[in-house]
Biotite code that builds the C-alpha atoms (Angstrom):
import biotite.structure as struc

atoms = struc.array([
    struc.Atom([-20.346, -30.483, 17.714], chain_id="A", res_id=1, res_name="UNK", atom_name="CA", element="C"),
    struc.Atom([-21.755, -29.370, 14.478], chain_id="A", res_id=2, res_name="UNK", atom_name="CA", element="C"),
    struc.Atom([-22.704, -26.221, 16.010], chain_id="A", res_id=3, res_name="UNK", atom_name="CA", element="C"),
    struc.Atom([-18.720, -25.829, 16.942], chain_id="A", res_id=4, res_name="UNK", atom_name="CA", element="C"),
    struc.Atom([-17.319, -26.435, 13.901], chain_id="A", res_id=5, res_name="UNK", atom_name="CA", element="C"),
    struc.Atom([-19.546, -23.845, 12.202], chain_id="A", res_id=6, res_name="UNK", atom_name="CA", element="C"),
    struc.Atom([-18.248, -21.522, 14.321], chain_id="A", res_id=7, res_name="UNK", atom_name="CA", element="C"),
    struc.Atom([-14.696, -21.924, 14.042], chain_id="A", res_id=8, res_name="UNK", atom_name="CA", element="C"),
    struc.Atom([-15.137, -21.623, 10.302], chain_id="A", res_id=9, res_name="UNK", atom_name="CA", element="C"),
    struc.Atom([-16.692, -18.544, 10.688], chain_id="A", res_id=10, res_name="UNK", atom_name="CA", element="C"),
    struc.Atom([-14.256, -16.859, 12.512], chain_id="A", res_id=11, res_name="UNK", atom_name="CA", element="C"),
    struc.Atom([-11.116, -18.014, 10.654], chain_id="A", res_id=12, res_name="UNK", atom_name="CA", element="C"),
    struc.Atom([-12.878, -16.902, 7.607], chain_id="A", res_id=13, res_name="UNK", atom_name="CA", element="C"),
    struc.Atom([-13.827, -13.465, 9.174], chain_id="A", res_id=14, res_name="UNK", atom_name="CA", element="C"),
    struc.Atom([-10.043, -13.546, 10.508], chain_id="A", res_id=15, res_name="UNK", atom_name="CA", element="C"),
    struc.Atom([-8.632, -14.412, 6.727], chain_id="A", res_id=16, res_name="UNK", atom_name="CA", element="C"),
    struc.Atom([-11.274, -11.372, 5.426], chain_id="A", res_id=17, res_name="UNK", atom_name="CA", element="C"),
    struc.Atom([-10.202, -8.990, 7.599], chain_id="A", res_id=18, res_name="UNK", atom_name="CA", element="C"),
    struc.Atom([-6.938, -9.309, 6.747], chain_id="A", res_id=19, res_name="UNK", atom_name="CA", element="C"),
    struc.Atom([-7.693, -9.475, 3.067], chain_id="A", res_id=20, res_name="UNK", atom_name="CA", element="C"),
    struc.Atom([-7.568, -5.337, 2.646], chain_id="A", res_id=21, res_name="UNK", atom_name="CA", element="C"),
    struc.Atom([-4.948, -3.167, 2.426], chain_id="A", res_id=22, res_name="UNK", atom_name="CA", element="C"),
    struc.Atom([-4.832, -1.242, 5.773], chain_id="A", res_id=23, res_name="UNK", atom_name="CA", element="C"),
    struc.Atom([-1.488, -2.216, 7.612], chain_id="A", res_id=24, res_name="UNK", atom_name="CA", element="C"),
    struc.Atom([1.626, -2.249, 7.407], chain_id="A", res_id=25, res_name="UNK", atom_name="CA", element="C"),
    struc.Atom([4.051, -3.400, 4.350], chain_id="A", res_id=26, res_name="UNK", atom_name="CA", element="C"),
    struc.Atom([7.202, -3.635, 3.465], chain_id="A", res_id=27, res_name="UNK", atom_name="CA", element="C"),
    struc.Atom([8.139, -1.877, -0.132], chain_id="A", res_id=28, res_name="UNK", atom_name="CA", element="C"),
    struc.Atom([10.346, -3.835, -2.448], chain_id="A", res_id=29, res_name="UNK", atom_name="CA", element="C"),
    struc.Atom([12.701, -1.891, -4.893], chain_id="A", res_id=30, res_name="UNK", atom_name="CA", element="C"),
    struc.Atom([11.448, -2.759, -8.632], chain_id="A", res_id=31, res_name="UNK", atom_name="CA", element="C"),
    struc.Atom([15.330, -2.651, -9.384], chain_id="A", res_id=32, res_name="UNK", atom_name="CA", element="C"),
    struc.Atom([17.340, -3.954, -6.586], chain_id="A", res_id=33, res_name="UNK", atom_name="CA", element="C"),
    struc.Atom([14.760, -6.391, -4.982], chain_id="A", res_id=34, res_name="UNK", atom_name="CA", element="C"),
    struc.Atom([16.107, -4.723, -1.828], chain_id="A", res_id=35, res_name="UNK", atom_name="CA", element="C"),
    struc.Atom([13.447, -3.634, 1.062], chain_id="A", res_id=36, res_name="UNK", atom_name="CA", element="C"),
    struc.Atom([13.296, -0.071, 0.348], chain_id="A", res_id=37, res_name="UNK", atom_name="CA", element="C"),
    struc.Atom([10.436, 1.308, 3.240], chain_id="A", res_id=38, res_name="UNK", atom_name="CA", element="C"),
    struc.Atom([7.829, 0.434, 5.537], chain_id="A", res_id=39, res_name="UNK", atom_name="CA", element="C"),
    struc.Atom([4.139, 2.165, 4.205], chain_id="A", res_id=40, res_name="UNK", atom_name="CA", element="C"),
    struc.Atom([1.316, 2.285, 6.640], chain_id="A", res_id=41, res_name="UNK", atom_name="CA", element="C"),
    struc.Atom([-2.017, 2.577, 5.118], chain_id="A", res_id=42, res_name="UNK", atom_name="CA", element="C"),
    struc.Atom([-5.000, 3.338, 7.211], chain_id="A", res_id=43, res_name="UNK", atom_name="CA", element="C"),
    struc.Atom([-8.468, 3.778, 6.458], chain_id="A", res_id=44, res_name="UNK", atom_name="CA", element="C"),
    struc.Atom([-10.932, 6.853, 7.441], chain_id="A", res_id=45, res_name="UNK", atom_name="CA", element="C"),
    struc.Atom([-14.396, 7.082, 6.202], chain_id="A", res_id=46, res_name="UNK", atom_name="CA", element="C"),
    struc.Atom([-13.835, 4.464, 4.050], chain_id="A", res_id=47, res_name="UNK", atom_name="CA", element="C"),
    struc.Atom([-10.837, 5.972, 2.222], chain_id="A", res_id=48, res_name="UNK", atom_name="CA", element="C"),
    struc.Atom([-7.332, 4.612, 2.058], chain_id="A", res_id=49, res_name="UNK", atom_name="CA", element="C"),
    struc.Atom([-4.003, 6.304, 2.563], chain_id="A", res_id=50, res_name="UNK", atom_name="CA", element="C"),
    struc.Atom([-0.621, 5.609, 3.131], chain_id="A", res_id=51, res_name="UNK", atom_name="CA", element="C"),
    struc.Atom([2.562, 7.008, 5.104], chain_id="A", res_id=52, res_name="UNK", atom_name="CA", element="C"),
    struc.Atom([5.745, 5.977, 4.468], chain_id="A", res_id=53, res_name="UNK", atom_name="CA", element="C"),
    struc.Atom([6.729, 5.449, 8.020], chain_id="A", res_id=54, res_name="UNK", atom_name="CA", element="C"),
    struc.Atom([10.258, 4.506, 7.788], chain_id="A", res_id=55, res_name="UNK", atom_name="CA", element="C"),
    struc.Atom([13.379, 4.227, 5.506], chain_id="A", res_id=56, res_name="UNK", atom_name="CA", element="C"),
    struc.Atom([14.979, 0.855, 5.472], chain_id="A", res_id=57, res_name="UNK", atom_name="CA", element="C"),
    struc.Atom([17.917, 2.376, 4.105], chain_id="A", res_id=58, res_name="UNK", atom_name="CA", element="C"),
    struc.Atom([20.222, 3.255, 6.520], chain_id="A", res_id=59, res_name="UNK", atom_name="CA", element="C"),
    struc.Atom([22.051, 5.760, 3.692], chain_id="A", res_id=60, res_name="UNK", atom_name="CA", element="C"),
    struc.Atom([18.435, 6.983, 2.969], chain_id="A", res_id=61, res_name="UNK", atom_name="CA", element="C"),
    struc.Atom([17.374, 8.109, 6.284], chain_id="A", res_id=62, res_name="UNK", atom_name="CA", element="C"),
    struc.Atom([17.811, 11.958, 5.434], chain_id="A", res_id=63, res_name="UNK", atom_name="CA", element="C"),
    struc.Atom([16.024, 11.544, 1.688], chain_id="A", res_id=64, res_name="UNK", atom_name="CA", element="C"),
    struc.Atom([13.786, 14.499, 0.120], chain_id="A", res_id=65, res_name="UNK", atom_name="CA", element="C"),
    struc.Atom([11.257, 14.759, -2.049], chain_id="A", res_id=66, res_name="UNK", atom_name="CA", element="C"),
    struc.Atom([13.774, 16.905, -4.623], chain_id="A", res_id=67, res_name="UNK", atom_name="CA", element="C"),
    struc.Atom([11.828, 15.994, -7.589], chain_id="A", res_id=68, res_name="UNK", atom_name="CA", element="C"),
    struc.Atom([8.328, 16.161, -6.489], chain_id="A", res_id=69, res_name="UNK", atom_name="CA", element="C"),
    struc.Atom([6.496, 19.403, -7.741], chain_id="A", res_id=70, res_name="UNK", atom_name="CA", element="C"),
    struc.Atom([3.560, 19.665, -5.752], chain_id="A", res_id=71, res_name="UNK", atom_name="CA", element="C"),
    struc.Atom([3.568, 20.849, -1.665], chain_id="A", res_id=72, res_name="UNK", atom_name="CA", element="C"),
    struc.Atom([5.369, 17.536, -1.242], chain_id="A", res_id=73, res_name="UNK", atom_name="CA", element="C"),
    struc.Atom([8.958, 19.483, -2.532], chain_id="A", res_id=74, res_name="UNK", atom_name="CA", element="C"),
    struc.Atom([11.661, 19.037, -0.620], chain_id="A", res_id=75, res_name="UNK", atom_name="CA", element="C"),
    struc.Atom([9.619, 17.708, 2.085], chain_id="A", res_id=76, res_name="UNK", atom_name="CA", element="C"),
    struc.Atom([11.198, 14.686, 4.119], chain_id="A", res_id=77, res_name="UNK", atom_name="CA", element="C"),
    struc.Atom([10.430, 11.628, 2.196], chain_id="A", res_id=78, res_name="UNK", atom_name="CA", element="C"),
    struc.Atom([9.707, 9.365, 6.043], chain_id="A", res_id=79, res_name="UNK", atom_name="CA", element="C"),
    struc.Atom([6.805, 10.663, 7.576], chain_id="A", res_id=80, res_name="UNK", atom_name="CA", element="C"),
    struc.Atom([4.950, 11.538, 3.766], chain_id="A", res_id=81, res_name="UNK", atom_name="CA", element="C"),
    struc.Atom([1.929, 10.261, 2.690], chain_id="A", res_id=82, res_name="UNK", atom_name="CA", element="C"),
    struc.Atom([2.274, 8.878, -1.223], chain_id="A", res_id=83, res_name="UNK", atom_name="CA", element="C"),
    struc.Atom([-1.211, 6.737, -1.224], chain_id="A", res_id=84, res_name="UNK", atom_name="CA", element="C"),
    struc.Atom([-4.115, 8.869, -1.424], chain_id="A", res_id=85, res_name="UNK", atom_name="CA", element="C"),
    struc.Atom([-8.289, 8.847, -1.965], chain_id="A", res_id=86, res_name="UNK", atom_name="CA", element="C"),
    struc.Atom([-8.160, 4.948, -2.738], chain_id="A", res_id=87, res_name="UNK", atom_name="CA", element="C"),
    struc.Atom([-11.592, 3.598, -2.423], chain_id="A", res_id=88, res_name="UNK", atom_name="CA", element="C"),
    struc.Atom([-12.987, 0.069, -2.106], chain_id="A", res_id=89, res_name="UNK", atom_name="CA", element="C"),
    struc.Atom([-14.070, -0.867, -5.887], chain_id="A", res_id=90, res_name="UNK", atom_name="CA", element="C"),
    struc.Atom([-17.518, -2.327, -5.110], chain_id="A", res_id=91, res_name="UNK", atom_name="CA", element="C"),
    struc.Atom([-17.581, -4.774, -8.012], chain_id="A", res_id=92, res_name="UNK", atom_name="CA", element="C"),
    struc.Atom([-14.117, -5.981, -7.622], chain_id="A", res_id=93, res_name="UNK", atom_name="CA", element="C"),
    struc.Atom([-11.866, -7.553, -5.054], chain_id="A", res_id=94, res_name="UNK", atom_name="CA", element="C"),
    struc.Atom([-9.304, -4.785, -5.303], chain_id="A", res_id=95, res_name="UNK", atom_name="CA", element="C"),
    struc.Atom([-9.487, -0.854, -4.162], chain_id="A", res_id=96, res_name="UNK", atom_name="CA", element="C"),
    struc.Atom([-8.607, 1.951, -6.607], chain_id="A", res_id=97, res_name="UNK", atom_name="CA", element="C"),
    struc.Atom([-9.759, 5.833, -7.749], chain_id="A", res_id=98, res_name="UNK", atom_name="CA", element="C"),
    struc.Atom([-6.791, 7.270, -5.901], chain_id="A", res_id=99, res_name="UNK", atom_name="CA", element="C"),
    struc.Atom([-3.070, 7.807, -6.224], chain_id="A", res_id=100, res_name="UNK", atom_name="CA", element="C"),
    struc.Atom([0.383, 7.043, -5.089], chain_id="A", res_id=101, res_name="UNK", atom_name="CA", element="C"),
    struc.Atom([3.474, 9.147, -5.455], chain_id="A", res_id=102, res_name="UNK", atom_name="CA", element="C"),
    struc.Atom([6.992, 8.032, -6.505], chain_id="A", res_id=103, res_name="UNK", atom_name="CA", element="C"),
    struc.Atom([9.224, 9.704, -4.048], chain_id="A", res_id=104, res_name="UNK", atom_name="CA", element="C"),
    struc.Atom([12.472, 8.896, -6.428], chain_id="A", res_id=105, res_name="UNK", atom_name="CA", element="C"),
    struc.Atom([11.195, 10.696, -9.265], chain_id="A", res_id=106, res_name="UNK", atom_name="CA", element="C"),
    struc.Atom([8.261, 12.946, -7.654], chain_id="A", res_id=107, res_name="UNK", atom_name="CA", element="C"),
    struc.Atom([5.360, 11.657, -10.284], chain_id="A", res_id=108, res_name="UNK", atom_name="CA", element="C"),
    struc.Atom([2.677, 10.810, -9.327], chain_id="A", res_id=109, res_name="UNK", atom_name="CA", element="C"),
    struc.Atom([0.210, 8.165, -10.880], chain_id="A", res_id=110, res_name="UNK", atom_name="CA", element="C"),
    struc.Atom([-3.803, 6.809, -10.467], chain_id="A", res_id=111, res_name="UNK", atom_name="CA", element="C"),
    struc.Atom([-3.248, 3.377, -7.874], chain_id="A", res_id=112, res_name="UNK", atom_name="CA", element="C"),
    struc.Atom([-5.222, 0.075, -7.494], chain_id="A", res_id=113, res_name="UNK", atom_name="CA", element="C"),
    struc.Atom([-4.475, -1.755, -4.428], chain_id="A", res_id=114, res_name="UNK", atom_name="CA", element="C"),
    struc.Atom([-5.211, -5.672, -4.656], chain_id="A", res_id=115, res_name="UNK", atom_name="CA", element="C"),
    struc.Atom([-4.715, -7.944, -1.557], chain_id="A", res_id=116, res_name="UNK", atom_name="CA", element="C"),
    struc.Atom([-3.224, -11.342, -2.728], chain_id="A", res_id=117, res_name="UNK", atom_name="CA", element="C"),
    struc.Atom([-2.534, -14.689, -0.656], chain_id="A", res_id=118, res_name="UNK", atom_name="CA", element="C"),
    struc.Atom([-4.992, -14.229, 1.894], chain_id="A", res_id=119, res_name="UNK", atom_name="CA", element="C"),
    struc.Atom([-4.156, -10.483, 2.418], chain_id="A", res_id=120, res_name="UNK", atom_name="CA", element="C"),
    struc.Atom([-0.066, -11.446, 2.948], chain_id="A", res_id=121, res_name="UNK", atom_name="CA", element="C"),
    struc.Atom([0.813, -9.522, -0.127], chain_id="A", res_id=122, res_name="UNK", atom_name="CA", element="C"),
    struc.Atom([-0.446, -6.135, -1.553], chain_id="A", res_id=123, res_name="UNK", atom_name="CA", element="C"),
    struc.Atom([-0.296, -5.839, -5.650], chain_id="A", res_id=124, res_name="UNK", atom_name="CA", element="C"),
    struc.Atom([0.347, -2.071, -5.903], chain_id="A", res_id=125, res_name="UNK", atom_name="CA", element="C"),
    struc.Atom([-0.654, -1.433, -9.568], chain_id="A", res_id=126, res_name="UNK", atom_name="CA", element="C"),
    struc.Atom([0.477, 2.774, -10.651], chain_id="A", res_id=127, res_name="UNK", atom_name="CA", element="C"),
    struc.Atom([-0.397, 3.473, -14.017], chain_id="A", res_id=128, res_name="UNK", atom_name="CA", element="C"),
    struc.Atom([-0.720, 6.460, -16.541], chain_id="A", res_id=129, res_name="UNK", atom_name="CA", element="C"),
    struc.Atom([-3.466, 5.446, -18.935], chain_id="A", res_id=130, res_name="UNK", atom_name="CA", element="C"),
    struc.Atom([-2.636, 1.483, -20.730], chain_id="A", res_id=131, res_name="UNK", atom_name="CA", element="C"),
    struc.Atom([0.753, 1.871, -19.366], chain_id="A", res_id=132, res_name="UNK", atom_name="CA", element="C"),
    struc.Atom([1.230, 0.659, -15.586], chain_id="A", res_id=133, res_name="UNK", atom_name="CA", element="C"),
    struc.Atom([4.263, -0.850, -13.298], chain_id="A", res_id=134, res_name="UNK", atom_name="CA", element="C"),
    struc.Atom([3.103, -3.400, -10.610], chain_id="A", res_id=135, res_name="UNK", atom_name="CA", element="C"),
    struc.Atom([5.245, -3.830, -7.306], chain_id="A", res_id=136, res_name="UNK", atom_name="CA", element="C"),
    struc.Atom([4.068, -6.631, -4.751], chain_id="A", res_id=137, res_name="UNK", atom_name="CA", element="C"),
    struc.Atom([4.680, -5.118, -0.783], chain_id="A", res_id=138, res_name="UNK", atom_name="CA", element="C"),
    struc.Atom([4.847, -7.382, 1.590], chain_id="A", res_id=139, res_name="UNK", atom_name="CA", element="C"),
    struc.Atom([2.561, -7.638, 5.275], chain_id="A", res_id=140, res_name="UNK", atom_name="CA", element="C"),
    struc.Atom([4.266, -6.959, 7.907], chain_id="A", res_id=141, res_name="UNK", atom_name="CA", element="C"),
    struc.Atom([1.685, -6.575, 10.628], chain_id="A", res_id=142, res_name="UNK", atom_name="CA", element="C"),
])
């Protein structure tokens, strides 16, 4: 019996670990509005992070451009683009960082740390530009 209850703590702790990370799917939250503004997949290869804004929840938003970015992203249809990039597992620390994450409304681009919260059902999205930094929380949707 022991032996049985061991076990099932040990897999609803690996369960609640593996969904403490950041790969999967959220649901972006407009700083402003508080309105669902996209759906961001971030996956995971080689042990770095990206993510792909895979749709627009915006029904008026479905056509939207990258107008303002200035790198190869320019003009470049905002669903489908990837805005989190090179974000790396911080060994020390229970969040991942050392990458960025593009603003698609005003094309800048800024470093990114990633931090899982409440069991991995929320994703602290943390962009800053050296002390100064805005902090969105994105929401798990699979």
């Amino acid at each position: 019996m022991k032996t049985m209850i061991a076990i099932a703590l040990l897999v609803t702790a690996g369960a609640a670990f593996a969904q403490a990370t950041p790969v999967g799917l959220w649901k972006t939250i407009d700083d402003d509005t508080k309105q669902e503004k996209s759906l961001v997949r971030i996956s995971e290869s080689g042990g770095v992070l990206a993510g792909k804004i895979e749709k627009l929840l915006d029904p008026a938003r479905q056509d939207a451009r990258c107008d303002k970015c200035s790198d190869a992203r320019k003009d470049q249809p905002v669903q489908g683009m990837v805005i989190v990039e090179g974000v790396k597992k911080n060994a020390d620390e229970p969040y991942w960082d050392g990458g960025t994450i593009l603003d698609p409304n005003n094309g800048k681009t800024y470093k990114v740390r990633l931090t899982p919260k409440d069991g991995g059902k929320t994703l602290e999205v943390r962009g800053f530009i050296g002390f100064l930094y805005r902090n969105q929380t994105w929401q798990r949707v699979e």
